[in-house]
LOPA-337976 format. One record per residue (C-alpha): residue number from 1; residue in one letter; x, y, z. Coordinates in nm, 3 decimals, always signed. Example, Ala and Ser with C-alpha at 12.3 -4.5 7.8 and 13.67 -1.06 7.14 Angstrom:
2
<rec><nr>1</nr><rest>A</rest><c1>+1.230</c1><c2>-0.450</c2><c3>+0.780</c3></rec>
<rec><nr>2</nr><rest>S</rest><c1>+1.367</c1><c2>-0.106</c2><c3>+0.714</c3></rec>
% end
This chain:
225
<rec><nr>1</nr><rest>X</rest><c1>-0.629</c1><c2>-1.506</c2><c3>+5.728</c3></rec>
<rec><nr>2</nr><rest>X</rest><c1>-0.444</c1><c2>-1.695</c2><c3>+5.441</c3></rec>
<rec><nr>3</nr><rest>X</rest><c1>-0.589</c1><c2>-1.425</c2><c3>+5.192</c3></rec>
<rec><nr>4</nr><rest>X</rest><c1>-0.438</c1><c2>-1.125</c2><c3>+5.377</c3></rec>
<rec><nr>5</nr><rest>X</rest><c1>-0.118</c1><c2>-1.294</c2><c3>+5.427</c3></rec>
<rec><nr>6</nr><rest>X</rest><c1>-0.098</c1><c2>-1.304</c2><c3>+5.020</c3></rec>
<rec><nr>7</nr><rest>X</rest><c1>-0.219</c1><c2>-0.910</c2><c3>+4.983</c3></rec>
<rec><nr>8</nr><rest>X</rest><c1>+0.038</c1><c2>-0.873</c2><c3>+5.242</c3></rec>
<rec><nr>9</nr><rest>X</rest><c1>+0.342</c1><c2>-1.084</c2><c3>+5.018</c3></rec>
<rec><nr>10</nr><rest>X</rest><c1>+0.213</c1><c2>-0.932</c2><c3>+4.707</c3></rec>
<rec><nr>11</nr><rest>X</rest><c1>+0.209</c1><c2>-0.611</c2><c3>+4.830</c3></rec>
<rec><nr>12</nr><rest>X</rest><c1>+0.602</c1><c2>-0.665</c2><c3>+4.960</c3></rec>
<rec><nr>13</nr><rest>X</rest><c1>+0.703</c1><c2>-0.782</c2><c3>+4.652</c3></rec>
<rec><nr>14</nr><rest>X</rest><c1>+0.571</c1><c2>-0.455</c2><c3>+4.432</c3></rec>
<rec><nr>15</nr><rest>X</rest><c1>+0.735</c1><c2>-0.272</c2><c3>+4.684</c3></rec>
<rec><nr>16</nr><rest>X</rest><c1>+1.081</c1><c2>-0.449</c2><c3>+4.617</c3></rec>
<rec><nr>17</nr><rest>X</rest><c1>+1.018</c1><c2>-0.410</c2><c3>+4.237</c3></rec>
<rec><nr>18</nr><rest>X</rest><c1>+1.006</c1><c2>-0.045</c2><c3>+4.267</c3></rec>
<rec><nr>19</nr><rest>X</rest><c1>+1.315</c1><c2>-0.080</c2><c3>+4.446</c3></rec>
<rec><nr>20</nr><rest>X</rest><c1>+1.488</c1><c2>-0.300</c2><c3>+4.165</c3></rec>
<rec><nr>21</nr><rest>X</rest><c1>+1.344</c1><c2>-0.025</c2><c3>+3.944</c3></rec>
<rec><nr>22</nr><rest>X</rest><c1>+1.514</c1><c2>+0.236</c2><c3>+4.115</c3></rec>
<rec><nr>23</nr><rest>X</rest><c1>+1.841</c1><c2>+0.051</c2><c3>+4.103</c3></rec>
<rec><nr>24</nr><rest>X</rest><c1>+1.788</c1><c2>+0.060</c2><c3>+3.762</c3></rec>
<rec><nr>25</nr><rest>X</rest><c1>+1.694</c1><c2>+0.388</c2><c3>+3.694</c3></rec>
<rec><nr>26</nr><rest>X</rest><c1>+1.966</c1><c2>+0.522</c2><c3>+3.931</c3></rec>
<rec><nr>27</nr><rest>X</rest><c1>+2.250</c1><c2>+0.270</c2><c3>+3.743</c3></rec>
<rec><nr>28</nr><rest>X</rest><c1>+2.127</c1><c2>+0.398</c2><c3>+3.389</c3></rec>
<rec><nr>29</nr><rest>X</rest><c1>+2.159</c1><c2>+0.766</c2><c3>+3.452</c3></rec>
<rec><nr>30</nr><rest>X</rest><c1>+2.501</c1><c2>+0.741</c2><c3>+3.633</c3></rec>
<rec><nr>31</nr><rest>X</rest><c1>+2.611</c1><c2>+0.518</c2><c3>+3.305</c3></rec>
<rec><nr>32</nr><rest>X</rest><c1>+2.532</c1><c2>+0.863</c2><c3>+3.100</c3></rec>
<rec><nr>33</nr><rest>X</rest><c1>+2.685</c1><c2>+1.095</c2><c3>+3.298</c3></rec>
<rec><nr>34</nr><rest>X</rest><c1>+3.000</c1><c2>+0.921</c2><c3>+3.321</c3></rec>
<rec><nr>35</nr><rest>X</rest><c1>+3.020</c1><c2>+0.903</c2><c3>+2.917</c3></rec>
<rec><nr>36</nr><rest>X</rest><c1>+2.962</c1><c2>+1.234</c2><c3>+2.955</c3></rec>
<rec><nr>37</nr><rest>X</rest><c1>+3.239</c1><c2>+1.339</c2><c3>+3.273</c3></rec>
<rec><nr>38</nr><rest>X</rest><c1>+3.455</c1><c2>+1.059</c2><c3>+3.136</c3></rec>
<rec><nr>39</nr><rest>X</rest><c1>+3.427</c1><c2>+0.925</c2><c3>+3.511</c3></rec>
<rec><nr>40</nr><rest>X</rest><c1>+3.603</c1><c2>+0.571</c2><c3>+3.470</c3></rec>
<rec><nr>41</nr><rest>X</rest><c1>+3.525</c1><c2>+0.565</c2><c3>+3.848</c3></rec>
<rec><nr>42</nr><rest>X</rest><c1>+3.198</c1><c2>+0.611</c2><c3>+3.826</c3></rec>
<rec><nr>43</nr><rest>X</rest><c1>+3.130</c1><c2>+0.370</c2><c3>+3.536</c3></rec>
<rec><nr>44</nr><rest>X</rest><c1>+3.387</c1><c2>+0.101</c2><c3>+3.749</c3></rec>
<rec><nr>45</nr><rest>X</rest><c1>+3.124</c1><c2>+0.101</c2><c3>+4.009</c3></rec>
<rec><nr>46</nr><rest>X</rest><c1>+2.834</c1><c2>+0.134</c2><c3>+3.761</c3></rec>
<rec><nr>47</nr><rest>X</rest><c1>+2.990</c1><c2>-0.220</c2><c3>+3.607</c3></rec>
<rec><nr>48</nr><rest>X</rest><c1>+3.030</c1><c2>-0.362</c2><c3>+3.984</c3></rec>
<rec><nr>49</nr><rest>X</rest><c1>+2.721</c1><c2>-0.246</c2><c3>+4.099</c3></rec>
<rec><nr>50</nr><rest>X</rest><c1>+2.510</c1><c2>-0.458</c2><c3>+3.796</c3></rec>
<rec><nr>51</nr><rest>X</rest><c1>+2.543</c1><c2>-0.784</c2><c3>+3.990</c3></rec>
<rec><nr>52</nr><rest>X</rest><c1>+2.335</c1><c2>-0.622</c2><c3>+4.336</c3></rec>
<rec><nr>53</nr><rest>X</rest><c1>+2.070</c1><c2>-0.573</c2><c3>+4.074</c3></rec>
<rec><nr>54</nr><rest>X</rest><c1>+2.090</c1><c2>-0.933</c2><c3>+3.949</c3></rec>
<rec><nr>55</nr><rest>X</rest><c1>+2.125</c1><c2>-1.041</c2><c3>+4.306</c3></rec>
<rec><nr>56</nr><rest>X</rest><c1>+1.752</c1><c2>-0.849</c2><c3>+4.406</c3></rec>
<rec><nr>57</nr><rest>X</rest><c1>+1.635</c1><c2>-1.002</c2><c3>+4.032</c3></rec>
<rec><nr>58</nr><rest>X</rest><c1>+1.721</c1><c2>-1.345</c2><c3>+4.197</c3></rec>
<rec><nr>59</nr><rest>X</rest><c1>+1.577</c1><c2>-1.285</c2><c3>+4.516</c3></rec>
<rec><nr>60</nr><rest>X</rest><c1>+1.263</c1><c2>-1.172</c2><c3>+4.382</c3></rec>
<rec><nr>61</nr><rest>X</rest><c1>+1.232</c1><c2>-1.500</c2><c3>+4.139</c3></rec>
<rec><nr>62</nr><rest>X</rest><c1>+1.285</c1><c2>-1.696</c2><c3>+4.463</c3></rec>
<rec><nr>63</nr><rest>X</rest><c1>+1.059</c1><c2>-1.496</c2><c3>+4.662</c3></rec>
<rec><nr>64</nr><rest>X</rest><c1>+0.763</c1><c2>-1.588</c2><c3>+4.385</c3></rec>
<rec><nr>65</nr><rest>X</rest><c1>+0.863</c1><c2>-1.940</c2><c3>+4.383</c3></rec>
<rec><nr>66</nr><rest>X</rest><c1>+0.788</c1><c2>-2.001</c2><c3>+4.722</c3></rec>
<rec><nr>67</nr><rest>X</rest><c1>+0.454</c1><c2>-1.818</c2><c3>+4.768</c3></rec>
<rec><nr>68</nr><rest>X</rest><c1>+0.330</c1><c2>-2.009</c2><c3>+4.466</c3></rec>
<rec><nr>69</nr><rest>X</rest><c1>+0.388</c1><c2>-2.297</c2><c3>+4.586</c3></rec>
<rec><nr>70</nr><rest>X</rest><c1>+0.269</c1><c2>-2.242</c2><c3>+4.925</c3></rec>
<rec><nr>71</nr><rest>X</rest><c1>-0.002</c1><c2>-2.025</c2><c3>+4.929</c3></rec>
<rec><nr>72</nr><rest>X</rest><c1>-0.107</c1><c2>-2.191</c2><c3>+4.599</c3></rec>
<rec><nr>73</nr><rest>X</rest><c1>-0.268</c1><c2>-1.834</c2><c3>+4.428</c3></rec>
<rec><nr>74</nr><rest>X</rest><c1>-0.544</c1><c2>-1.835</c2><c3>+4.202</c3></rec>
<rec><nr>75</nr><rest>X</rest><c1>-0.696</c1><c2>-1.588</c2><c3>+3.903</c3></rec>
<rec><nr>76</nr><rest>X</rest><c1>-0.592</c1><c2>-1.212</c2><c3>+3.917</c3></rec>
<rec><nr>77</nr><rest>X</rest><c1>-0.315</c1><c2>-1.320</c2><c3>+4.258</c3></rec>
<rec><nr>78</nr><rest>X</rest><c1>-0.191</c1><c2>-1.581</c2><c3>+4.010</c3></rec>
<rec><nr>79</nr><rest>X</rest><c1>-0.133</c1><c2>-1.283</c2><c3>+3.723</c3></rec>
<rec><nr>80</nr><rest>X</rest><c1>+0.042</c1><c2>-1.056</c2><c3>+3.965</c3></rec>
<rec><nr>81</nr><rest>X</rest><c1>+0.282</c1><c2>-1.319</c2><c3>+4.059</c3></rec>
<rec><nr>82</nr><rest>X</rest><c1>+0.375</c1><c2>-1.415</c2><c3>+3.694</c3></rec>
<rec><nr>83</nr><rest>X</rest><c1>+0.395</c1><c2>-1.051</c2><c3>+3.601</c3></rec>
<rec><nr>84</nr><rest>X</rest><c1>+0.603</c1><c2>-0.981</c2><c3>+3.882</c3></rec>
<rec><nr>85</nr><rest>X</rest><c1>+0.860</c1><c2>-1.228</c2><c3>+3.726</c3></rec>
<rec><nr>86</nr><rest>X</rest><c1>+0.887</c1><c2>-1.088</c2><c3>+3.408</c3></rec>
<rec><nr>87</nr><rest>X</rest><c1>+0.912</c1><c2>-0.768</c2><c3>+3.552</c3></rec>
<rec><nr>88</nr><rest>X</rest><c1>+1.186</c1><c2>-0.858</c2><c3>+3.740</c3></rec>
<rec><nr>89</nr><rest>X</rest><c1>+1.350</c1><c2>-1.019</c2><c3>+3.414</c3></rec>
<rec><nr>90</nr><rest>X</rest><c1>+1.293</c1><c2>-0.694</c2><c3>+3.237</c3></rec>
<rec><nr>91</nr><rest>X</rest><c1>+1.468</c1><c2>-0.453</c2><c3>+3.540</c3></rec>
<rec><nr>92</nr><rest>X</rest><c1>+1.759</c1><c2>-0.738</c2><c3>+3.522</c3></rec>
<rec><nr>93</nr><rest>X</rest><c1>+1.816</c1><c2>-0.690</c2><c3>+3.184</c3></rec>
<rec><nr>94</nr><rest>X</rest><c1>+1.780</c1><c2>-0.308</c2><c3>+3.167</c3></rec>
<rec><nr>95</nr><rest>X</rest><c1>+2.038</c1><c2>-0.306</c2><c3>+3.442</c3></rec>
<rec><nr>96</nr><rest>X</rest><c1>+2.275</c1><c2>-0.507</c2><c3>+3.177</c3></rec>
<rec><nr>97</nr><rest>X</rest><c1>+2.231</c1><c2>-0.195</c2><c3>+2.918</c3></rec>
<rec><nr>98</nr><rest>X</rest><c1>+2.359</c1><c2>+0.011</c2><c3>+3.224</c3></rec>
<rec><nr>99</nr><rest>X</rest><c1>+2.595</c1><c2>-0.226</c2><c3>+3.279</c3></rec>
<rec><nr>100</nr><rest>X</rest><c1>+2.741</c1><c2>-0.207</c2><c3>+2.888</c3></rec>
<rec><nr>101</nr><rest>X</rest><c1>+2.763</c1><c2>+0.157</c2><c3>+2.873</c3></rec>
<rec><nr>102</nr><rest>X</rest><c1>+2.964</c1><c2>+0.196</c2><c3>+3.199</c3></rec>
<rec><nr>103</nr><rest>X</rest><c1>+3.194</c1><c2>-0.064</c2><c3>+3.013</c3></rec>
<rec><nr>104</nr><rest>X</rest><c1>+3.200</c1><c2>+0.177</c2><c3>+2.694</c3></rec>
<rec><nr>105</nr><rest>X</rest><c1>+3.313</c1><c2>+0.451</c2><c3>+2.893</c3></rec>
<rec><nr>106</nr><rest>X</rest><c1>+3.612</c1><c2>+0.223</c2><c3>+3.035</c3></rec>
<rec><nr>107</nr><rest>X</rest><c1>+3.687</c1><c2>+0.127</c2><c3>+2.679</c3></rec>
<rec><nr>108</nr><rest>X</rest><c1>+3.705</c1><c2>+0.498</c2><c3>+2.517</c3></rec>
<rec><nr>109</nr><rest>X</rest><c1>+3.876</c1><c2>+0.654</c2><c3>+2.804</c3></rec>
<rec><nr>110</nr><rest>X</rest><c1>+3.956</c1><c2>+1.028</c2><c3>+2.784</c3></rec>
<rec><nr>111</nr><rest>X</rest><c1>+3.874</c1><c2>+1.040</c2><c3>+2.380</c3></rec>
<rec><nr>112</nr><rest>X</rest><c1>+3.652</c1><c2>+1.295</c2><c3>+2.300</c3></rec>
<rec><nr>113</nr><rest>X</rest><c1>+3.326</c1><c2>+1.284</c2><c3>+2.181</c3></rec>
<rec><nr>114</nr><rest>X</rest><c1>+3.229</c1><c2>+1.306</c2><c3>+1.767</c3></rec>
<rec><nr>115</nr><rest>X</rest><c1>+2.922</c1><c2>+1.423</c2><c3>+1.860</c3></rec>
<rec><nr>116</nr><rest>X</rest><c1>+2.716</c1><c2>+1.641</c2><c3>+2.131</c3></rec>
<rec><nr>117</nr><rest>X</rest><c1>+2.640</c1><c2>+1.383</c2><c3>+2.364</c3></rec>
<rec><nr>118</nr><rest>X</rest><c1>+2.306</c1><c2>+1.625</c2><c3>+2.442</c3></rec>
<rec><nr>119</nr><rest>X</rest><c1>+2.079</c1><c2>+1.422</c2><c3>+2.221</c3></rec>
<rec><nr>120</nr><rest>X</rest><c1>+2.193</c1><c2>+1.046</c2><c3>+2.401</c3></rec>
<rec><nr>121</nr><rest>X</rest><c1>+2.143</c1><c2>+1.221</c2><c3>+2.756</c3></rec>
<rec><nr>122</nr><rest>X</rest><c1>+1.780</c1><c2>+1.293</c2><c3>+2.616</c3></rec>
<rec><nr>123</nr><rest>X</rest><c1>+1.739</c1><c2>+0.913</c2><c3>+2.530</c3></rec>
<rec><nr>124</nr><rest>X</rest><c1>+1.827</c1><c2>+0.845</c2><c3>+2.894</c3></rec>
<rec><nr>125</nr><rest>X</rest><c1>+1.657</c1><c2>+1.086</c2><c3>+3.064</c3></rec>
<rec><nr>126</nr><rest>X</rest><c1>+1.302</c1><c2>+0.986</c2><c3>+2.888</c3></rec>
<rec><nr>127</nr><rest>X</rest><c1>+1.373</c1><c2>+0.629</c2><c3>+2.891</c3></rec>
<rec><nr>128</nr><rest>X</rest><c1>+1.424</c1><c2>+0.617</c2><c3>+3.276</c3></rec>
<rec><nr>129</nr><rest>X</rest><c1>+1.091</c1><c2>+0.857</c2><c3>+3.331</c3></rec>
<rec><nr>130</nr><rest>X</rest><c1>+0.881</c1><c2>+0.636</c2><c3>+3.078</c3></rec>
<rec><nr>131</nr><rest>X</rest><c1>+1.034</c1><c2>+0.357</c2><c3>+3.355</c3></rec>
<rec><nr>132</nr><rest>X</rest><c1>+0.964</c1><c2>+0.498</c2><c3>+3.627</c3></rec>
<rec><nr>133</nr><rest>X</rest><c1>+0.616</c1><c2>+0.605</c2><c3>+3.556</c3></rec>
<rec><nr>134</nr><rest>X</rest><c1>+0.549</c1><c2>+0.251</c2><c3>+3.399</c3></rec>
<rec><nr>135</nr><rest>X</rest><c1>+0.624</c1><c2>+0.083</c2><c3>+3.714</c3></rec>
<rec><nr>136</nr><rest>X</rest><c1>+0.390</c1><c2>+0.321</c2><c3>+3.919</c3></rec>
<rec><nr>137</nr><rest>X</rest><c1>+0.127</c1><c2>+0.183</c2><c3>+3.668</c3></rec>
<rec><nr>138</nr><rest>X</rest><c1>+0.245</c1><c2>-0.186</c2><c3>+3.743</c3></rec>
<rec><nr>139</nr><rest>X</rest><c1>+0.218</c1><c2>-0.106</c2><c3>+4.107</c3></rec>
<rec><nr>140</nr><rest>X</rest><c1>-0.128</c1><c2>+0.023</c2><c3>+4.124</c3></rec>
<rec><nr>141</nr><rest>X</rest><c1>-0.278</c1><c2>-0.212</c2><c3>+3.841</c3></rec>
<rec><nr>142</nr><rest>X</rest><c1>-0.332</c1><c2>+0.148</c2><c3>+3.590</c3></rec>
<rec><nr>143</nr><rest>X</rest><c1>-0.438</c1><c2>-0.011</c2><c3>+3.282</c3></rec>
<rec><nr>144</nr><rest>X</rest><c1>-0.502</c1><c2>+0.332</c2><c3>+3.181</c3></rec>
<rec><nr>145</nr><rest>X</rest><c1>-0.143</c1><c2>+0.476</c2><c3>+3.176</c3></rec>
<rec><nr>146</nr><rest>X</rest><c1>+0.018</c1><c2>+0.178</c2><c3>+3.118</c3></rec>
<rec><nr>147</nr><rest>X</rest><c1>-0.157</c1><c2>+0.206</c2><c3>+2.770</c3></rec>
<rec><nr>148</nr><rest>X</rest><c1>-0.040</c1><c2>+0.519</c2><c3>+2.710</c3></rec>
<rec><nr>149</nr><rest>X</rest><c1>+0.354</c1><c2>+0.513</c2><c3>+2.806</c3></rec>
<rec><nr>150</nr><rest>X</rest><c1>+0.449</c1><c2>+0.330</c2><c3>+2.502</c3></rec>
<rec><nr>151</nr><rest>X</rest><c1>+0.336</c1><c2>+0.590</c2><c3>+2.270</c3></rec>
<rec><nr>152</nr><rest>X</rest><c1>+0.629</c1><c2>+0.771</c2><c3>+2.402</c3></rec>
<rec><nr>153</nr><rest>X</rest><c1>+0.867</c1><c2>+0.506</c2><c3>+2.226</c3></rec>
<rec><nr>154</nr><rest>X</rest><c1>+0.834</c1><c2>+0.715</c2><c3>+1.959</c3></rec>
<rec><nr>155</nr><rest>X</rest><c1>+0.977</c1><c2>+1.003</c2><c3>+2.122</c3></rec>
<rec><nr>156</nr><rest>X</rest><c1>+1.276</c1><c2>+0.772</c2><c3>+2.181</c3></rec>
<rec><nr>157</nr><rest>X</rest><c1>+1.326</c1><c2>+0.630</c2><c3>+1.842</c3></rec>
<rec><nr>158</nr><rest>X</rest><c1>+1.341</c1><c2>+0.953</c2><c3>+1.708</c3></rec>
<rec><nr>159</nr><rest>X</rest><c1>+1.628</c1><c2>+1.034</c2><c3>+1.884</c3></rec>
<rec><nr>160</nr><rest>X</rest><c1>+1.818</c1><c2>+0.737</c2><c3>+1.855</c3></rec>
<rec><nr>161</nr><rest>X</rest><c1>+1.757</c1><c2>+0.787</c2><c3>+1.459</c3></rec>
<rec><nr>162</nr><rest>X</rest><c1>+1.913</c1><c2>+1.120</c2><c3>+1.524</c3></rec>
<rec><nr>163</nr><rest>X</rest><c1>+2.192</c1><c2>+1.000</c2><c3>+1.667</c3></rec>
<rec><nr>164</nr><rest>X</rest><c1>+2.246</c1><c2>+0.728</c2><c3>+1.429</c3></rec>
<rec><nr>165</nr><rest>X</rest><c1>+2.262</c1><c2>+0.902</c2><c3>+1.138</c3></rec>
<rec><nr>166</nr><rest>X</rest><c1>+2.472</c1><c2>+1.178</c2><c3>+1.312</c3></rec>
<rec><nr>167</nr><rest>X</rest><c1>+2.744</c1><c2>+0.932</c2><c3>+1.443</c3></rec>
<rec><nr>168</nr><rest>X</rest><c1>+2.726</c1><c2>+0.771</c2><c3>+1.051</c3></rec>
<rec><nr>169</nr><rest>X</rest><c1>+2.777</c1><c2>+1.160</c2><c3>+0.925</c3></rec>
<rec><nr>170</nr><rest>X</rest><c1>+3.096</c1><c2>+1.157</c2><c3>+1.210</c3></rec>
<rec><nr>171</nr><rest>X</rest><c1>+3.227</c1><c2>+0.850</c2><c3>+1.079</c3></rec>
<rec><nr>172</nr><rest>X</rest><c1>+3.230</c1><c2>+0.937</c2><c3>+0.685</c3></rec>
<rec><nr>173</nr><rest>X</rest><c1>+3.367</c1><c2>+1.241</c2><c3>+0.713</c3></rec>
<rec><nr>174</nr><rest>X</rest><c1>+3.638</c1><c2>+1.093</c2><c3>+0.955</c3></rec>
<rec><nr>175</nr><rest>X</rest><c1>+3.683</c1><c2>+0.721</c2><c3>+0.866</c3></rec>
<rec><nr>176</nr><rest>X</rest><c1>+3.969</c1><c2>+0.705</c2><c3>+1.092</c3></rec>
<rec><nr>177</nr><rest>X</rest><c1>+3.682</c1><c2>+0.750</c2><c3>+1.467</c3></rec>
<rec><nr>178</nr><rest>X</rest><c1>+3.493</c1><c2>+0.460</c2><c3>+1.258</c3></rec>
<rec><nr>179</nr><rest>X</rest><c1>+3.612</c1><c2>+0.212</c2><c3>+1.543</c3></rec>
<rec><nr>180</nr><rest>X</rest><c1>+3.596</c1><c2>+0.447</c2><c3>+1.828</c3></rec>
<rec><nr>181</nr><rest>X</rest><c1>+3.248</c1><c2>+0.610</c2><c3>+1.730</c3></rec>
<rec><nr>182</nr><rest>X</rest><c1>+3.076</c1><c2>+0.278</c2><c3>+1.661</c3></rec>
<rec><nr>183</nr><rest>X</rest><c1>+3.055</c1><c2>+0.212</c2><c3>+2.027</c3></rec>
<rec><nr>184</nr><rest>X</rest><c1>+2.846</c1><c2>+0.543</c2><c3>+2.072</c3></rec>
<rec><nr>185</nr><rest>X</rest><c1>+2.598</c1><c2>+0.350</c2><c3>+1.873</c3></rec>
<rec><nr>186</nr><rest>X</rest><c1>+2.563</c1><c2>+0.077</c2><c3>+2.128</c3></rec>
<rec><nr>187</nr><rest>X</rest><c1>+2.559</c1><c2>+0.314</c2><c3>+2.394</c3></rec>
<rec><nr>188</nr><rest>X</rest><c1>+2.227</c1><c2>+0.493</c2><c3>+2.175</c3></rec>
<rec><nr>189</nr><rest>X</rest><c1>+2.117</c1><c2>+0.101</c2><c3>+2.087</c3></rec>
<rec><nr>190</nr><rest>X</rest><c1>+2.114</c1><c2>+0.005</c2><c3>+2.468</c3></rec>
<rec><nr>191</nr><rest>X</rest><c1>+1.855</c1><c2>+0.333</c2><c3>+2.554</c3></rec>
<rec><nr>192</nr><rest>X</rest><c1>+1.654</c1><c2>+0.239</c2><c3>+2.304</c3></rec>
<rec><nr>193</nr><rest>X</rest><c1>+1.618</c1><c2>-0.065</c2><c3>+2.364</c3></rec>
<rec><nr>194</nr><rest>X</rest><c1>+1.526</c1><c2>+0.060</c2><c3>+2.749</c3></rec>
<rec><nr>195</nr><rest>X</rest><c1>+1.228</c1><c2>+0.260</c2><c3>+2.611</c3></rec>
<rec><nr>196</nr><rest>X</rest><c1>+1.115</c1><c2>-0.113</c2><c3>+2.436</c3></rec>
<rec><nr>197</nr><rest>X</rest><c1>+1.128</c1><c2>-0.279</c2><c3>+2.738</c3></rec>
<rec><nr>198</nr><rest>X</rest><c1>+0.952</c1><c2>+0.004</c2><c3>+2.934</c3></rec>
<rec><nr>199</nr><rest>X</rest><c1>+0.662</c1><c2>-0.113</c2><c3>+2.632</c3></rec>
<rec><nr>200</nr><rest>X</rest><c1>+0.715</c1><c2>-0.503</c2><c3>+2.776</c3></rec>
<rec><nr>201</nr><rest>X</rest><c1>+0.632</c1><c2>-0.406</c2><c3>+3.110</c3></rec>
<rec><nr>202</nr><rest>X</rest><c1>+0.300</c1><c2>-0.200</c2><c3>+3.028</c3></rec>
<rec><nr>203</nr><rest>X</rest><c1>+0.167</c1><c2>-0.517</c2><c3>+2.879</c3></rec>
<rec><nr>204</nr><rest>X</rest><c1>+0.227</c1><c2>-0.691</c2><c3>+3.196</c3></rec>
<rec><nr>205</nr><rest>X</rest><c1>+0.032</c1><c2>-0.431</c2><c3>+3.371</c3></rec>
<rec><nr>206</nr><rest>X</rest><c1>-0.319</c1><c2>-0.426</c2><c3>+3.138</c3></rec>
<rec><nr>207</nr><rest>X</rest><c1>-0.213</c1><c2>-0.832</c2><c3>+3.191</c3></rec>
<rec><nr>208</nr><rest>X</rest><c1>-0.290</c1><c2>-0.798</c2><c3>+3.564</c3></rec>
<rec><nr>209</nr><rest>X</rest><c1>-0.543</c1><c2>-0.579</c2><c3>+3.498</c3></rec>
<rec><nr>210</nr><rest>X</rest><c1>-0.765</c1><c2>-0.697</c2><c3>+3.233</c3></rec>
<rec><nr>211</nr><rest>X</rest><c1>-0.675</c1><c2>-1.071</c2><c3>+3.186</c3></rec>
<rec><nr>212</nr><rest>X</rest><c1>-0.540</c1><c2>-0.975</c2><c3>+2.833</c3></rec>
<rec><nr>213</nr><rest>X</rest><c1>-0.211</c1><c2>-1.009</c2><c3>+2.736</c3></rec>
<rec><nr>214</nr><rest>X</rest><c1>-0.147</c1><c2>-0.878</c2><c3>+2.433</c3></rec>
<rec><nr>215</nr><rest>X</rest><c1>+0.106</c1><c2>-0.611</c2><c3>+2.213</c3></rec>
<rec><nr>216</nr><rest>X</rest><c1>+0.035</c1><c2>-0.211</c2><c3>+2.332</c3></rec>
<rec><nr>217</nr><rest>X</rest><c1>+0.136</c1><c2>-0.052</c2><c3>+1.951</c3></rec>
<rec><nr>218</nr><rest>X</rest><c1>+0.320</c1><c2>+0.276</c2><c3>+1.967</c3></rec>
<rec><nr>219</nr><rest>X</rest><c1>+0.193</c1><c2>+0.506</c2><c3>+1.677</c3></rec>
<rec><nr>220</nr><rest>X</rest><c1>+0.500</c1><c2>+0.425</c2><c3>+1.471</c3></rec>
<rec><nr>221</nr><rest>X</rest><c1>+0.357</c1><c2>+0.074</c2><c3>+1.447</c3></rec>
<rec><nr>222</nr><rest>X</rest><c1>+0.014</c1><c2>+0.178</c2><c3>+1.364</c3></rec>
<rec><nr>223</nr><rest>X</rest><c1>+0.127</c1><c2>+0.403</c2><c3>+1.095</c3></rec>
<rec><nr>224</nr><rest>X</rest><c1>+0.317</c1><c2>+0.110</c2><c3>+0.959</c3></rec>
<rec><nr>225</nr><rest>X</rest><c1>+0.037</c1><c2>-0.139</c2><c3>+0.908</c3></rec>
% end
C-alpha cells in the first residue's frame, strides 16, 4: 500500500509540473505579443503574474520535501523526485525571462521597433514547443525524445544570431536607438536562453530514465569539438 501511495504522489506531482509548464509557456508567449501590440497591460500582468509561478515552484519544492522524508524513496522513485526539483527550478526561472521581457515592453513604451519583430516571435514560438514537448518526455520517462529536442537548439541559435547581428546593423546605422535597441537584445538573449534550459530539462529526463546524468550535445557542439 505504501508503494502505490508514492506512484500515486509522483504521479500528482508530474501532473502539477505540466501545469507550472503551462504557466510558463502561456507567460512567455503573452511577453511576445505584447512587444509586439505594445500592450503595457498585458506585459503589467505578465510582470504580476511571475510570482503565481514562483509560488507553484515553491509549492512543488515543499511538496518533494515532505514525501522524501516520509515515504523515504529509493532508486529510480528517488531520481524522479530530484528531477522533479530541478525541473521545477528550471520552469521558475524560465518564468523570470517572461517576466524581463514584459518589463522591456513597460520600459520602451509606444517606440517603434528597429527591426521586424517576425524573427524574435519565431524564437518564442519554437522555444515554448521544444518546452512543451520536453516536458511530455519528462512526464512519460521518453529517453528517446528527450535526446532528440536539444538538437533543435540549433534552430534557436540561429535565429537569435540573426537577430543579433540585425539589431547591431540597426544600431550603426542609427547610433542614436543604440540605448533603446539594446534591450531587444535581452528580449532575443532571454529566448535563447529558454531553448538552453529546454536542453537542462532533457537531461533530467534520460536521468530518470537511464540512471545517467550527463550533457545531451546539440550538433553545434559536436561540430565544435
Amino acid at each position: 500500500m505504501p508503494r502505490l501511495t508514492l506512484e500515486n504522489d509522483i504521479s500528482q506531482l508530474k501532473n502539477e509540473v505540466l501545469i507550472l509548464g503551462s504557466m510558463v509557456e502561456r507567460s512567455m508567449l503573452s511577453a511576445v505579443a505584447a512587444l509586439r501590440k505594445r500592450d503595457l497591460t498585458a506585459a503589467q500582468t505578465i510582470y504580476h503574474s511571475d510570482m503565481q509561478i514562483n509560488e507553484k515552484r515553491y509549492a512543488l519544492e515543499n511538496a518533494i520535501i515532505i514525501l522524501i522524508a516520509t515515504q523515504q524513496p529509493m532508486a529510480h522513485d528517488l531520481r524522479t523526485l530530484a528531477a522533479i526539483l530541478e525541473v521545477a527550478g528550471e520552469l521558475e526561472r524560465m518564468g523570470d525571462y517572461a517576466k524581463g521581457i514584459s518589463k522591456i515592453v513597460l520600459m520602451l513604451g509606444d517606440a517603434s521597433s528597429p527591426i521586424s519583430l517576425g524573427d524574435i516571435e519565431l524564437m518564442a514560438n519554437k522555444a515554448t514547443s521544444m518546452l512543451h514537448r520536453a516536458l511530455g518526455a519528462f512526464v512519460k520517462e521518453d529517453a528517446k525524445l528527450a535526446n532528440s529536442l536539444p538538437l533543435e537548439d540549433d534552430e534557436v541559435d540561429k535565429l537569435y544570431t540573426k537577430v543579433y547581428d540585425d539589431l547591431v546593423k540597426a544600431m550603426t546605422k542609427t547610433p542614436a536607438i543604440i540605448e533603446h535597441t539594446t534591450r531587444y537584445l535581452w528580449v532575443a538573449h532571454n529566448l535563447e536562453r529558454m531553448a538552453d534550459r529546454v536542453t537542462n530539462i532533457c537531461e533530467r529526463t534520460v536521468f530518470i530514465a537511464t540512471g545517467d546524468l550527463m550533457e545531451i550535445d546539440s550538433s553545434d557542439d559536436e561540430e565544435a569539438v
